[in-house]
HTML snippet that shows the backbone in 3Dmol.js (N, CA, C, O; Angstrom):
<script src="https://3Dmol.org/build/3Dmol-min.js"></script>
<div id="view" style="width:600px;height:400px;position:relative"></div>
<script>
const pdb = `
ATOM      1  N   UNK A   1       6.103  -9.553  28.157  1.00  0.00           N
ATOM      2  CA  UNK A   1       4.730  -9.339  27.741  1.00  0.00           C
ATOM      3  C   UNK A   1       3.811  -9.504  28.943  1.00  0.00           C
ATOM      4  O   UNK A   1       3.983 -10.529  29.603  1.00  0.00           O
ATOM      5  N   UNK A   2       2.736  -8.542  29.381  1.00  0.00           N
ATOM      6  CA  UNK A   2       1.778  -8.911  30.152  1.00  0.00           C
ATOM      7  C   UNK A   2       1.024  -9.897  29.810  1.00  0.00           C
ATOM      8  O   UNK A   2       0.904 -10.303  28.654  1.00  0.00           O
ATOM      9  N   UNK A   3       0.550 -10.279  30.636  1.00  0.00           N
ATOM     10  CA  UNK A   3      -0.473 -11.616  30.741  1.00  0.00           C
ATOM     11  C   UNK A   3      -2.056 -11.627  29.468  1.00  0.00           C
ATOM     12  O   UNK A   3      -2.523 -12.593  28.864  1.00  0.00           O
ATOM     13  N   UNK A   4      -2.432 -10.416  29.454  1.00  0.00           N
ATOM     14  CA  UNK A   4      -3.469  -9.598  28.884  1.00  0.00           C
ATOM     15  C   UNK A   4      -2.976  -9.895  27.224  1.00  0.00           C
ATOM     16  O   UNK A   4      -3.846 -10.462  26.564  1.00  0.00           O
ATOM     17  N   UNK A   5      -1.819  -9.608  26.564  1.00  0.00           N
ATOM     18  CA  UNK A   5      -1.657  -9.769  26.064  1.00  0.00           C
ATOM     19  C   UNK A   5      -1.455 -11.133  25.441  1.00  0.00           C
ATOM     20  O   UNK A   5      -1.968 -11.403  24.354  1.00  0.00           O
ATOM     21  N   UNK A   6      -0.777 -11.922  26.057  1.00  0.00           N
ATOM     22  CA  UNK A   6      -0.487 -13.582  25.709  1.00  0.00           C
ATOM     23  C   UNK A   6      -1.946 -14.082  25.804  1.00  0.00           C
ATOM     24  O   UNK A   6      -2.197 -15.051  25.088  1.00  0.00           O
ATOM     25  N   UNK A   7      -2.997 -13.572  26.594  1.00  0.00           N
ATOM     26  CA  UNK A   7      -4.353 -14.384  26.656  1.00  0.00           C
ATOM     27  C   UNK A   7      -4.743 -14.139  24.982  1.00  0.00           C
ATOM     28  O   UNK A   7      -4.879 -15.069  24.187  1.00  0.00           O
ATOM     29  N   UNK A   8      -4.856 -13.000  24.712  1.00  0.00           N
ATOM     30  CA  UNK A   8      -4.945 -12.654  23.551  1.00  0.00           C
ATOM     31  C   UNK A   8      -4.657 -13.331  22.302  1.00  0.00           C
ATOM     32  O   UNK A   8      -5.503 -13.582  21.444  1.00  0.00           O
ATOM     33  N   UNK A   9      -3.173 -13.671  22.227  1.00  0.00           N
ATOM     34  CA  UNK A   9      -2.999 -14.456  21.196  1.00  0.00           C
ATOM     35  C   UNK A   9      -3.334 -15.534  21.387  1.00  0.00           C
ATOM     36  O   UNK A   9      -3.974 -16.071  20.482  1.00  0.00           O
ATOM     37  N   UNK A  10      -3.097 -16.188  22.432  1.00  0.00           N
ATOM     38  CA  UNK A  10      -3.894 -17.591  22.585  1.00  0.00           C
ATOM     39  C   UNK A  10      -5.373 -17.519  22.113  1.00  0.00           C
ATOM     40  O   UNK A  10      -5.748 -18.347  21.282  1.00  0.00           O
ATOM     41  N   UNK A  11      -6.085 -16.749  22.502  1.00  0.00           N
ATOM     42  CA  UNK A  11      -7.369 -17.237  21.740  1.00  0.00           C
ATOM     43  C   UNK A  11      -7.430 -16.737  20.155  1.00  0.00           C
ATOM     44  O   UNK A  11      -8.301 -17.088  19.358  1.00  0.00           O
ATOM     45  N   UNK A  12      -6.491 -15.979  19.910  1.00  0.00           N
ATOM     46  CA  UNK A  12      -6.622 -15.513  18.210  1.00  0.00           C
ATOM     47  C   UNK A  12      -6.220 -17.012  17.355  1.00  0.00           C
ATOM     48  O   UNK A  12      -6.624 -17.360  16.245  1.00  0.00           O
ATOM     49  N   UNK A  13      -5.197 -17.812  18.383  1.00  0.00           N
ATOM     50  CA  UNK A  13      -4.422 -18.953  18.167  1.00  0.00           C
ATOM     51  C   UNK A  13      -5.871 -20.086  17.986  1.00  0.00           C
ATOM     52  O   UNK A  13      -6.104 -20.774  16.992  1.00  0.00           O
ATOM     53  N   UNK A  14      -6.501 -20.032  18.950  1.00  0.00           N
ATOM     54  CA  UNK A  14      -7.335 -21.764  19.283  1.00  0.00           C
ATOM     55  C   UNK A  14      -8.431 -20.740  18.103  1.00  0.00           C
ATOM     56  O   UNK A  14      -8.670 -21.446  17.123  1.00  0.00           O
ATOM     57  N   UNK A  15      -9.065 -19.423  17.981  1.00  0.00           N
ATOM     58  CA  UNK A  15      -9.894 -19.107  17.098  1.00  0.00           C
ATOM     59  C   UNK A  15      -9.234 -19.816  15.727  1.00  0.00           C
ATOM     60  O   UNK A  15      -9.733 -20.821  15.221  1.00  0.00           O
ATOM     61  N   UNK A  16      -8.294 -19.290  15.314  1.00  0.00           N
ATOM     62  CA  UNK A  16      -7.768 -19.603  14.132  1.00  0.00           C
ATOM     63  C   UNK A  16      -8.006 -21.543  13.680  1.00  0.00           C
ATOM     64  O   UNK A  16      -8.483 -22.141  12.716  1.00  0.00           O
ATOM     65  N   UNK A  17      -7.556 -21.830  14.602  1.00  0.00           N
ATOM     66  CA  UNK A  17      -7.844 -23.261  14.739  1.00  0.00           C
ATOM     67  C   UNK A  17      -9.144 -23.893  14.687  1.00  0.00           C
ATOM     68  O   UNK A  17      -9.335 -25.018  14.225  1.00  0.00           O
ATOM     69  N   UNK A  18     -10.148 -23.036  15.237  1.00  0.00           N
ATOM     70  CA  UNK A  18     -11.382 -23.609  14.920  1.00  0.00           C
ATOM     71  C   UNK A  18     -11.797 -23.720  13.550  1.00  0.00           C
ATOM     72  O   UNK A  18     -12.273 -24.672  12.931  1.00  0.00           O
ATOM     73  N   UNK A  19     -11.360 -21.905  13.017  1.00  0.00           N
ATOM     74  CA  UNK A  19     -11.770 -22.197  11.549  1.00  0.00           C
ATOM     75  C   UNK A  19     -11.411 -22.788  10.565  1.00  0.00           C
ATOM     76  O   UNK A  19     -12.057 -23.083   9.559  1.00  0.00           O
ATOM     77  N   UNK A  20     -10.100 -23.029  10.890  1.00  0.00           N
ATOM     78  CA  UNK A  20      -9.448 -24.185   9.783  1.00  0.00           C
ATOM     79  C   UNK A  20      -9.904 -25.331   9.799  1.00  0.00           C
ATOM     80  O   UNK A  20      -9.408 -25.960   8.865  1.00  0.00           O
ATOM     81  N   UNK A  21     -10.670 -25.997  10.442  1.00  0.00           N
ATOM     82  CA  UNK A  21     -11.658 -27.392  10.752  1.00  0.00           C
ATOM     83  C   UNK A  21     -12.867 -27.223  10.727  1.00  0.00           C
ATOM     84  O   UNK A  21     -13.559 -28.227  10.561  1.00  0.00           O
ATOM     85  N   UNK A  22     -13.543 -25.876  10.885  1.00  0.00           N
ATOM     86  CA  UNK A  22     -14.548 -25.493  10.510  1.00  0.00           C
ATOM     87  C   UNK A  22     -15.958 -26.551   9.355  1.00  0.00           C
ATOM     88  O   UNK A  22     -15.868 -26.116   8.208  1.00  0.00           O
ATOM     89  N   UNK A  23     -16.555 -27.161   9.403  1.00  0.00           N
ATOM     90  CA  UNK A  23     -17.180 -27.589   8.197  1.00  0.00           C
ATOM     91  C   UNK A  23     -19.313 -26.680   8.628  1.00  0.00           C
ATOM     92  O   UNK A  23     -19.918 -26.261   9.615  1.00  0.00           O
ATOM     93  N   UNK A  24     -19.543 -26.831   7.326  1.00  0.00           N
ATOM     94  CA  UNK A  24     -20.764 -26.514   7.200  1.00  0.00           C
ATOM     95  C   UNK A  24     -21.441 -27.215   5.874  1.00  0.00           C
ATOM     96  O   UNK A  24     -21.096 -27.688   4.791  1.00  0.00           O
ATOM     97  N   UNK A  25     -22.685 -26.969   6.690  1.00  0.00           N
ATOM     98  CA  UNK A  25     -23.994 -27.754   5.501  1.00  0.00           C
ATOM     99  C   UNK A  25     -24.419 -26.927   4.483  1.00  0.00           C
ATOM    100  O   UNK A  25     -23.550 -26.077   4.289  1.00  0.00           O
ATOM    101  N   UNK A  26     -25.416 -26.781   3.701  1.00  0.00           N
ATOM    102  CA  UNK A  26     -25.644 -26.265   2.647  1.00  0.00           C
ATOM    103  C   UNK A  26     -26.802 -25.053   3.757  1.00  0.00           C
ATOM    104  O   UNK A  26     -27.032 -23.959   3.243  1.00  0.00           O
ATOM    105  N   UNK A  27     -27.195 -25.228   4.640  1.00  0.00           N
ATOM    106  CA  UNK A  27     -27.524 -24.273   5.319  1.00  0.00           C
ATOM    107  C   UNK A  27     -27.039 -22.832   5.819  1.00  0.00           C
ATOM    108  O   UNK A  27     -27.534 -21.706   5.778  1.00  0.00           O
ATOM    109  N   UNK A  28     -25.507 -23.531   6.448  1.00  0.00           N
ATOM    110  CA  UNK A  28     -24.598 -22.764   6.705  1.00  0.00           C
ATOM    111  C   UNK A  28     -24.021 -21.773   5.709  1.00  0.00           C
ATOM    112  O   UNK A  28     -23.481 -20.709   6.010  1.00  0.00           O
ATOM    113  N   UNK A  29     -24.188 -22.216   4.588  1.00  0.00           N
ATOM    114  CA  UNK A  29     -23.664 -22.228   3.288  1.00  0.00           C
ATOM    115  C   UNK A  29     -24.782 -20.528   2.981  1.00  0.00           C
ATOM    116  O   UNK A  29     -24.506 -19.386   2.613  1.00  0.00           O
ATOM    117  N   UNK A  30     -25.598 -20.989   3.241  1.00  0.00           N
ATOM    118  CA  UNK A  30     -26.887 -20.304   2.726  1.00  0.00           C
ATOM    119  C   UNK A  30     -26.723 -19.107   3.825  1.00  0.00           C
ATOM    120  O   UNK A  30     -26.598 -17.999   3.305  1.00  0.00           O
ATOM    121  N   UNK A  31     -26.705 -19.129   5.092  1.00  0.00           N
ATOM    122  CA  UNK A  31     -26.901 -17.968   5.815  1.00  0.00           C
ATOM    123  C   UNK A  31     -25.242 -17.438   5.348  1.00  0.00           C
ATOM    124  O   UNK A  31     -25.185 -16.216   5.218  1.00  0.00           O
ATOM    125  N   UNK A  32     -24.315 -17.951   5.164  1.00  0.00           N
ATOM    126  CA  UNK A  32     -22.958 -16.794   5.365  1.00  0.00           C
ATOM    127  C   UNK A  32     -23.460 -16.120   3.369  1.00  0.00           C
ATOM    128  O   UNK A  32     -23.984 -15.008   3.433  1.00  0.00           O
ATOM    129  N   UNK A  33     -23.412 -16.333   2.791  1.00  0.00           N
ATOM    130  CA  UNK A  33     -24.458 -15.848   1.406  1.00  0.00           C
ATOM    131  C   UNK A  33     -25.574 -15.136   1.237  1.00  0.00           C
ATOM    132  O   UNK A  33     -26.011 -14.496   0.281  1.00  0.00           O
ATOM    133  N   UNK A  34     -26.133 -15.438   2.772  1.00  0.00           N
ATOM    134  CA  UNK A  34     -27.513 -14.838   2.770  1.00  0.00           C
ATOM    135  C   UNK A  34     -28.652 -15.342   1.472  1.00  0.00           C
ATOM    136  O   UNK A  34     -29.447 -14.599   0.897  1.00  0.00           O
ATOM    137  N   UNK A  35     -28.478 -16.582   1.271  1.00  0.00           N
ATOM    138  CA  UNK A  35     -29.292 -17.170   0.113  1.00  0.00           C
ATOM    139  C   UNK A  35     -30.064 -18.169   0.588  1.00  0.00           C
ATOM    140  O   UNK A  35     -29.491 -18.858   1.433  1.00  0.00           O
ATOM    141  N   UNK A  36     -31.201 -18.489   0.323  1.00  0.00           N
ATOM    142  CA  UNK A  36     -32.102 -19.963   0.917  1.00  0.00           C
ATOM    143  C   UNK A  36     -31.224 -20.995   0.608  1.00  0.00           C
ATOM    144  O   UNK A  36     -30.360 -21.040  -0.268  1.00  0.00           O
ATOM    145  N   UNK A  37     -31.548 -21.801   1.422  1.00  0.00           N
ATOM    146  CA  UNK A  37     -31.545 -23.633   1.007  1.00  0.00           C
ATOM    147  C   UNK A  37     -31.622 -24.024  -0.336  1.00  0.00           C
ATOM    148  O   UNK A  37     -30.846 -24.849  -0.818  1.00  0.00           O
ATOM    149  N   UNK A  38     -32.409 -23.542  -0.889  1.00  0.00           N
ATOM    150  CA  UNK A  38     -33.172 -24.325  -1.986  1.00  0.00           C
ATOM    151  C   UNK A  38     -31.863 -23.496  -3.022  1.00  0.00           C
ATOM    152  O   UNK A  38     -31.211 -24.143  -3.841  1.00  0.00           O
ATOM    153  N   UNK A  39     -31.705 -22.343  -2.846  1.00  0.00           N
ATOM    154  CA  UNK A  39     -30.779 -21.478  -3.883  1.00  0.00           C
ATOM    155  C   UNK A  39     -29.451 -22.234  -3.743  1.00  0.00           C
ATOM    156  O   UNK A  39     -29.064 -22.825  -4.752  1.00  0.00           O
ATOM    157  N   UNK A  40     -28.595 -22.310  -2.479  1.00  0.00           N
ATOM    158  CA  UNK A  40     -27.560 -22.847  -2.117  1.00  0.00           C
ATOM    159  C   UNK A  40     -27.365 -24.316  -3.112  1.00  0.00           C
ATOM    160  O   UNK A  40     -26.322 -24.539  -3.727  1.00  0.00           O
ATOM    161  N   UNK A  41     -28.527 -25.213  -3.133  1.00  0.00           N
ATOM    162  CA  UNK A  41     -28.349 -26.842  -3.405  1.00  0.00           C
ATOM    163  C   UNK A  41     -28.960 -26.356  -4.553  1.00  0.00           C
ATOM    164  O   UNK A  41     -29.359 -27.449  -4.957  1.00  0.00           O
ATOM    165  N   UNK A  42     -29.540 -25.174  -5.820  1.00  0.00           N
ATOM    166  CA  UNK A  42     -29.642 -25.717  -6.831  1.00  0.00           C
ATOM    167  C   UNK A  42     -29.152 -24.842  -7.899  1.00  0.00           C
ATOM    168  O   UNK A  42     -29.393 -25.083  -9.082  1.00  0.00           O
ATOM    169  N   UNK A  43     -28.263 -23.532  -7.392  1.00  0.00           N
ATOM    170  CA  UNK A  43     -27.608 -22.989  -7.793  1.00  0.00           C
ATOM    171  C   UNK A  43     -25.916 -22.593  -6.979  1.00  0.00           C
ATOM    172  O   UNK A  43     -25.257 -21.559  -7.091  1.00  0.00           O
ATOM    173  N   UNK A  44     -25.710 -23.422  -6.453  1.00  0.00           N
ATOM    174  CA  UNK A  44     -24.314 -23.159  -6.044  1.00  0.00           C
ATOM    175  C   UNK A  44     -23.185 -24.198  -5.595  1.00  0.00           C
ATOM    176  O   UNK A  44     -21.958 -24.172  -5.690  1.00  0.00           O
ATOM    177  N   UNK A  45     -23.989 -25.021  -5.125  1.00  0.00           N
ATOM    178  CA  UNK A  45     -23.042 -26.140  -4.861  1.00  0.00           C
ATOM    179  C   UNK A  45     -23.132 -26.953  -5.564  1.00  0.00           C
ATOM    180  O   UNK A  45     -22.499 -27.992  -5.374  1.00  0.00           O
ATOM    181  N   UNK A  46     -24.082 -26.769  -6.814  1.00  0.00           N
ATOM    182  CA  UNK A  46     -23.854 -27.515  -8.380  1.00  0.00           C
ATOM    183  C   UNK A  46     -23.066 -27.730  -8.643  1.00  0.00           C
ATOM    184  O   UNK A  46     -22.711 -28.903  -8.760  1.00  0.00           O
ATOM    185  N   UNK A  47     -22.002 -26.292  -9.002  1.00  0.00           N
ATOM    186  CA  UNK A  47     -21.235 -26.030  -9.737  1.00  0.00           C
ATOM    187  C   UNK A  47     -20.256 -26.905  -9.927  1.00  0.00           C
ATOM    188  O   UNK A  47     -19.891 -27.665  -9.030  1.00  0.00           O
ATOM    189  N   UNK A  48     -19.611 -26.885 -11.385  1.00  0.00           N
ATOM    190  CA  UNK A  48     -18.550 -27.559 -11.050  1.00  0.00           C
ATOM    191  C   UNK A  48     -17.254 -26.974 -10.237  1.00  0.00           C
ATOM    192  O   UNK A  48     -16.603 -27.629  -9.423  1.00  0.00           O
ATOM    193  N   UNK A  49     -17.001 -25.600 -10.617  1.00  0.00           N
ATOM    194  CA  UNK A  49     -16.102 -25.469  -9.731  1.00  0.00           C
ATOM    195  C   UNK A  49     -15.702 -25.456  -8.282  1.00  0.00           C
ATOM    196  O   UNK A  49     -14.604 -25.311  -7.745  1.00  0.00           O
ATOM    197  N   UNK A  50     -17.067 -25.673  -7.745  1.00  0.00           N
ATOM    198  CA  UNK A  50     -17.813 -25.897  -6.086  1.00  0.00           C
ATOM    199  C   UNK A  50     -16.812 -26.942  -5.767  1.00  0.00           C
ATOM    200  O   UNK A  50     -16.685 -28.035  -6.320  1.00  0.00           O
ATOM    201  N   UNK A  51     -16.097 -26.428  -4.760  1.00  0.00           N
ATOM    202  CA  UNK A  51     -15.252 -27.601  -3.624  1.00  0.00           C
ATOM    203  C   UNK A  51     -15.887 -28.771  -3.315  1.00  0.00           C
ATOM    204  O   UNK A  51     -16.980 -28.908  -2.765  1.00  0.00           O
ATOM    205  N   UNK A  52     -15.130 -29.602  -3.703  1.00  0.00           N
ATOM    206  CA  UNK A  52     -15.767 -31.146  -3.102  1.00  0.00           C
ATOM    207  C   UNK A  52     -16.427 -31.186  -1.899  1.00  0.00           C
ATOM    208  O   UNK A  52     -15.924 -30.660  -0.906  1.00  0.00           O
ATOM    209  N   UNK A  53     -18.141 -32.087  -1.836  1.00  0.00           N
ATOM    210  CA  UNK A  53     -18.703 -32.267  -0.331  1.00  0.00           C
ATOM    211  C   UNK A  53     -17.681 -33.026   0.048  1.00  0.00           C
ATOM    212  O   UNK A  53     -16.724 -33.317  -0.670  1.00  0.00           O
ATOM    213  N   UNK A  54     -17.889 -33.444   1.439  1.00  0.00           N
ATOM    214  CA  UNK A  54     -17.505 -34.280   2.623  1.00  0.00           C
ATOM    215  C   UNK A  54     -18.969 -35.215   2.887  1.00  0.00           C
ATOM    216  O   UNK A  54     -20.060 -34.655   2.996  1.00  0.00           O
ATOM    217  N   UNK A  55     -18.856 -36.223   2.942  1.00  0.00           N
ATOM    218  CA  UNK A  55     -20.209 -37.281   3.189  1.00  0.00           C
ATOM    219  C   UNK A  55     -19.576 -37.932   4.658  1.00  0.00           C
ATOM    220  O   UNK A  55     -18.780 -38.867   4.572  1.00  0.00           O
ATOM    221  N   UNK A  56     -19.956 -37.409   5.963  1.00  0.00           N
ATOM    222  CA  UNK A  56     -19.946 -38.456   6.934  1.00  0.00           C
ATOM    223  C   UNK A  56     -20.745 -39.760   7.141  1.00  0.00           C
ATOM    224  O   UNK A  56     -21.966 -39.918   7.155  1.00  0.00           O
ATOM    225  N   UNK A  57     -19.584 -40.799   7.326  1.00  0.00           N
ATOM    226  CA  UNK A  57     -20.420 -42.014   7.351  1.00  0.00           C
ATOM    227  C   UNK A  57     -21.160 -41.878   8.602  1.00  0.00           C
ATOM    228  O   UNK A  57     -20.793 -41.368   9.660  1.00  0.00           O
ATOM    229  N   UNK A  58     -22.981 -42.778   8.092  1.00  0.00           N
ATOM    230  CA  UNK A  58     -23.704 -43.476   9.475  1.00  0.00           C
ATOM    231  C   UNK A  58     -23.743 -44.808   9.268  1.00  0.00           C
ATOM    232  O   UNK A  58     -23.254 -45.626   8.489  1.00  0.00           O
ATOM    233  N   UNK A  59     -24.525 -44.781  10.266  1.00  0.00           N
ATOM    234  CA  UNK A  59     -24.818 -46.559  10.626  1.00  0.00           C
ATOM    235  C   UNK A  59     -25.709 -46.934   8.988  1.00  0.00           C
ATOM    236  O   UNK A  59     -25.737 -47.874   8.193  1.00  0.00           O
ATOM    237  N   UNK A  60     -26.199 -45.892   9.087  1.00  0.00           N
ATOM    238  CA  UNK A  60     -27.771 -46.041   7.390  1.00  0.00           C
ATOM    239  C   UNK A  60     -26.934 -45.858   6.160  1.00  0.00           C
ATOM    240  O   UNK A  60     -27.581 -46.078   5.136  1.00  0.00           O
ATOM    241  N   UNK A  61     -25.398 -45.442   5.916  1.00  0.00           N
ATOM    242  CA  UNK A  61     -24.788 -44.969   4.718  1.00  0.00           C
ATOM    243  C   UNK A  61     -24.568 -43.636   4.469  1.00  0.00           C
ATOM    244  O   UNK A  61     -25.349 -43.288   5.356  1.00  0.00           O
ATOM    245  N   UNK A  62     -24.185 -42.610   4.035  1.00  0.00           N
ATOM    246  CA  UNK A  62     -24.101 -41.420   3.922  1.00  0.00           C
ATOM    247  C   UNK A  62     -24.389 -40.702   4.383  1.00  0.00           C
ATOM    248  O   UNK A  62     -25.485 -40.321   3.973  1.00  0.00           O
ATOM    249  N   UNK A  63     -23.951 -40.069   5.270  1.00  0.00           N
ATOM    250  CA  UNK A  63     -24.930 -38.505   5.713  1.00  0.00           C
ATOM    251  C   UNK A  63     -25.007 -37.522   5.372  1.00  0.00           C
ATOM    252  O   UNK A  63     -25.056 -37.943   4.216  1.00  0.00           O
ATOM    253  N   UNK A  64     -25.055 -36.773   5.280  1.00  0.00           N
ATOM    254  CA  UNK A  64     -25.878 -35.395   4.593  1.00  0.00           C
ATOM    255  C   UNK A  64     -24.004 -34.571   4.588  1.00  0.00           C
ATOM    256  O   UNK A  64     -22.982 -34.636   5.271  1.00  0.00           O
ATOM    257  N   UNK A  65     -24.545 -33.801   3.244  1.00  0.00           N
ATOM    258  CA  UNK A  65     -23.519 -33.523   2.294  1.00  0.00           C
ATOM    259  C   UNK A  65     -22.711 -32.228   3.765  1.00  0.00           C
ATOM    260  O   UNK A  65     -23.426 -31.708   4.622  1.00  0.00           O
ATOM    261  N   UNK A  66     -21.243 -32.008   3.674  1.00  0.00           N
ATOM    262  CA  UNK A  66     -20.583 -30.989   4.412  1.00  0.00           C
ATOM    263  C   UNK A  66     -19.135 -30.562   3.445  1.00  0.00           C
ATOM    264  O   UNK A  66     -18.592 -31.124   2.494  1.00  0.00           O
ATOM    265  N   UNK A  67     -18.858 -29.404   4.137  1.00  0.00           N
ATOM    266  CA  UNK A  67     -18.067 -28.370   3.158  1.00  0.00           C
ATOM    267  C   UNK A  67     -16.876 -27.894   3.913  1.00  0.00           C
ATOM    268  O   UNK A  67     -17.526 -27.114   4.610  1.00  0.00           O
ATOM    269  N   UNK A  68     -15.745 -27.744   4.307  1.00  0.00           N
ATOM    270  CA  UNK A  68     -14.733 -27.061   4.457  1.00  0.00           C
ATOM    271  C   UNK A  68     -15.106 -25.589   4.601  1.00  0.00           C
ATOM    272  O   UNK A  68     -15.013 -25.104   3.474  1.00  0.00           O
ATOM    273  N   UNK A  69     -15.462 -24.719   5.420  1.00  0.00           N
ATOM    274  CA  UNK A  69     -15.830 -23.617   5.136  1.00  0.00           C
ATOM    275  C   UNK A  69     -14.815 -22.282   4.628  1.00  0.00           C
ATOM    276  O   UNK A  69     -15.109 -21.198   4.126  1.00  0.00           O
ATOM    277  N   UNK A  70     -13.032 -23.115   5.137  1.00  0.00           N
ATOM    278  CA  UNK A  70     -12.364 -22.916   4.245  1.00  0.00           C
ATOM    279  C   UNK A  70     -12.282 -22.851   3.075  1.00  0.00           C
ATOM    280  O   UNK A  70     -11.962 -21.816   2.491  1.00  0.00           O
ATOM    281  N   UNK A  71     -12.498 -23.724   2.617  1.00  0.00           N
ATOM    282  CA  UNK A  71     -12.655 -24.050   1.071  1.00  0.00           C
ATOM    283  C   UNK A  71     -13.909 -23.118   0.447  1.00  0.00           C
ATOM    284  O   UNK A  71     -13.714 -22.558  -0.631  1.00  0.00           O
ATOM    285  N   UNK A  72     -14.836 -23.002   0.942  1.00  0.00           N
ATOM    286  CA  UNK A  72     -16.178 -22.440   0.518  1.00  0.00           C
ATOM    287  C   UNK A  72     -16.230 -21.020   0.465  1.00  0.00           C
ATOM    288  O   UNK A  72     -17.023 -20.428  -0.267  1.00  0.00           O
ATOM    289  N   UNK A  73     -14.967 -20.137   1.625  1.00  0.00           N
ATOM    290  CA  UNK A  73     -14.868 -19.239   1.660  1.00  0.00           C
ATOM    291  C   UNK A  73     -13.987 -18.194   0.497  1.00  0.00           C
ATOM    292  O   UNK A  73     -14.218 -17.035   0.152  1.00  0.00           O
ATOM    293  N   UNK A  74     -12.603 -19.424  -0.024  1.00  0.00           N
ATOM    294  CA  UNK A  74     -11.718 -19.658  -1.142  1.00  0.00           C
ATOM    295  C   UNK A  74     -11.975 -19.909  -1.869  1.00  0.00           C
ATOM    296  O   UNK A  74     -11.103 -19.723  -2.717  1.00  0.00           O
ATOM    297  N   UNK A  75     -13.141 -20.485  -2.375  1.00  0.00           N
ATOM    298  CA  UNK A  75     -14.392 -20.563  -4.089  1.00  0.00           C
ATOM    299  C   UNK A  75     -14.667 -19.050  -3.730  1.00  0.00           C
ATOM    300  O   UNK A  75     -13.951 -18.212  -4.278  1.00  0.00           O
ATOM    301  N   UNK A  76     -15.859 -18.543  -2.661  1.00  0.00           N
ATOM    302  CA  UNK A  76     -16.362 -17.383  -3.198  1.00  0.00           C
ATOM    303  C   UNK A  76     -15.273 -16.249  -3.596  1.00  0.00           C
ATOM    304  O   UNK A  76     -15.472 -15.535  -4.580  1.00  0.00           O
ATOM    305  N   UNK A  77     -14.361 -16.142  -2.963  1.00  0.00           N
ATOM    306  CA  UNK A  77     -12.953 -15.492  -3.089  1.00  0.00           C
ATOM    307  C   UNK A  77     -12.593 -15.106  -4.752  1.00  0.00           C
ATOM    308  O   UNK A  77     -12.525 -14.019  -5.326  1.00  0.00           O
ATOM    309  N   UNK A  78     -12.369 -16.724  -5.302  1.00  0.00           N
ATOM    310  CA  UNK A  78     -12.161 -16.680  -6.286  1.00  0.00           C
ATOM    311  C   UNK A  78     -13.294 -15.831  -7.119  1.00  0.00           C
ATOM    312  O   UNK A  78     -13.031 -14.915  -7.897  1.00  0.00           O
ATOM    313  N   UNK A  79     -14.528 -16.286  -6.821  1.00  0.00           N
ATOM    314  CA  UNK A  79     -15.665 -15.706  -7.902  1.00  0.00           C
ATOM    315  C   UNK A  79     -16.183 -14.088  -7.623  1.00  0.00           C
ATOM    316  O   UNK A  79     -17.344 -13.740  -7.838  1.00  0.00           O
ATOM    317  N   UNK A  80     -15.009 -13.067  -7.054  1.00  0.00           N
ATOM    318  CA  UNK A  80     -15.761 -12.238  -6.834  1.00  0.00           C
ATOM    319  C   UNK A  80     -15.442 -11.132  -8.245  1.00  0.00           C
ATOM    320  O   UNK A  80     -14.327 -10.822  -8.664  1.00  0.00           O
ATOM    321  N   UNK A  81     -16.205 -10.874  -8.556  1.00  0.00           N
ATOM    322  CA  UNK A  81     -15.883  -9.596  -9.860  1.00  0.00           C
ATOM    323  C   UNK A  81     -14.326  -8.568  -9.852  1.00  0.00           C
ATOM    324  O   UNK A  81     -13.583  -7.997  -9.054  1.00  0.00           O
ATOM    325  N   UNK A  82     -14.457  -8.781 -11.094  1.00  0.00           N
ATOM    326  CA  UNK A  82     -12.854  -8.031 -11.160  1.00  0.00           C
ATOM    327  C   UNK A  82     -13.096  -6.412 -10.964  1.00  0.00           C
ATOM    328  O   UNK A  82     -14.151  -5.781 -11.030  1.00  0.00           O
ATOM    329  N   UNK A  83     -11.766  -5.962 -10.701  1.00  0.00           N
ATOM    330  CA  UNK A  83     -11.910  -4.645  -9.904  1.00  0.00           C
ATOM    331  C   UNK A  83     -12.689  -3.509 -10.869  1.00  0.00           C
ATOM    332  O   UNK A  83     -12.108  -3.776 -11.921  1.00  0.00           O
ATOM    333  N   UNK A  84     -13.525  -2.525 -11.185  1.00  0.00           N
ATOM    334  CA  UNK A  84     -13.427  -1.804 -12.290  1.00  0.00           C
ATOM    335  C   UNK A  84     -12.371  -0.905 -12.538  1.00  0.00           C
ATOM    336  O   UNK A  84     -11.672  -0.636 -11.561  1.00  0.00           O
ATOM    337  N   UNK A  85     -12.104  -0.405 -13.561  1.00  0.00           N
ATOM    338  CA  UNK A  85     -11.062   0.212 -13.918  1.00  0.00           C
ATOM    339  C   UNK A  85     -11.618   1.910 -13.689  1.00  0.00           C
ATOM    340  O   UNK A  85     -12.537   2.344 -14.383  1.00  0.00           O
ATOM    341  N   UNK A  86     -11.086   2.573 -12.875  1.00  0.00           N
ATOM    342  CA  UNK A  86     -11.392   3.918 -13.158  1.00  0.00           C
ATOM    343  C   UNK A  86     -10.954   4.369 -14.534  1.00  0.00           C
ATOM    344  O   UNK A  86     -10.279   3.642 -15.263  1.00  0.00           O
ATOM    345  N   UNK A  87     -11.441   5.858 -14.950  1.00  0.00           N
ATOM    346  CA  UNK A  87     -10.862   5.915 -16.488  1.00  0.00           C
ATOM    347  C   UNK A  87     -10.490   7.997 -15.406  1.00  0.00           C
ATOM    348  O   UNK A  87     -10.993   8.653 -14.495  1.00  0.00           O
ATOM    349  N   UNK A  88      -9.598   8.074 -16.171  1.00  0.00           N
ATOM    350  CA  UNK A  88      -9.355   9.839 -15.398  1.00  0.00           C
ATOM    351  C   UNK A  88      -9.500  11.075 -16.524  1.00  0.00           C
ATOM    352  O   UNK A  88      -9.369  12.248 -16.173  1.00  0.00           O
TER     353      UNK A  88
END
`;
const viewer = $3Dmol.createViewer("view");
viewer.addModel(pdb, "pdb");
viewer.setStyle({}, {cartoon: {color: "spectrum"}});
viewer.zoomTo();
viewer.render();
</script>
């Protein structure tokens, strides 16, 4: 294999890796949706079927709510409309 090539998978490799650790806020949440803040926290991450937050500890107690973007990407997955049926 040329060199060109192995660079290649290596970064498809460390990409892949980023996103599997990936986390995001209800912000993040909001721009990959294209939905406000306010929509994100009072219509979506309600839900019950909404993937568990992540709460990083501070020095003050809780910090602000985070998401697996894995996971967030594998909810919307699930919720997307079923295929229509052509009729012939």
């Amino acid at each position: 294999m040329d060199s060109y090539l192995l660079e290649a998978i290596l970064a498809e490799l460390k990409a892949k890796a980023v996103y599997e650790r990936e986390i995001w806020n209800a912000d993040d949440i909001g721009k990959f949706l294209r939905l406000s803040r306010s929509s994100v926290q009072s219509r979506i991450i309600c839900q019950k079927s909404f993937p568990p937050a992540i709460r990083i500890p501070t020095e003050n107690g809780s910090g602000g709510r985070r998401w697996y973007a894995k996971e967030v990407r594998k909810w919307i997955g699930k919720n997307r409309e079923p295929a229509k049926q052509q009729t012939l």
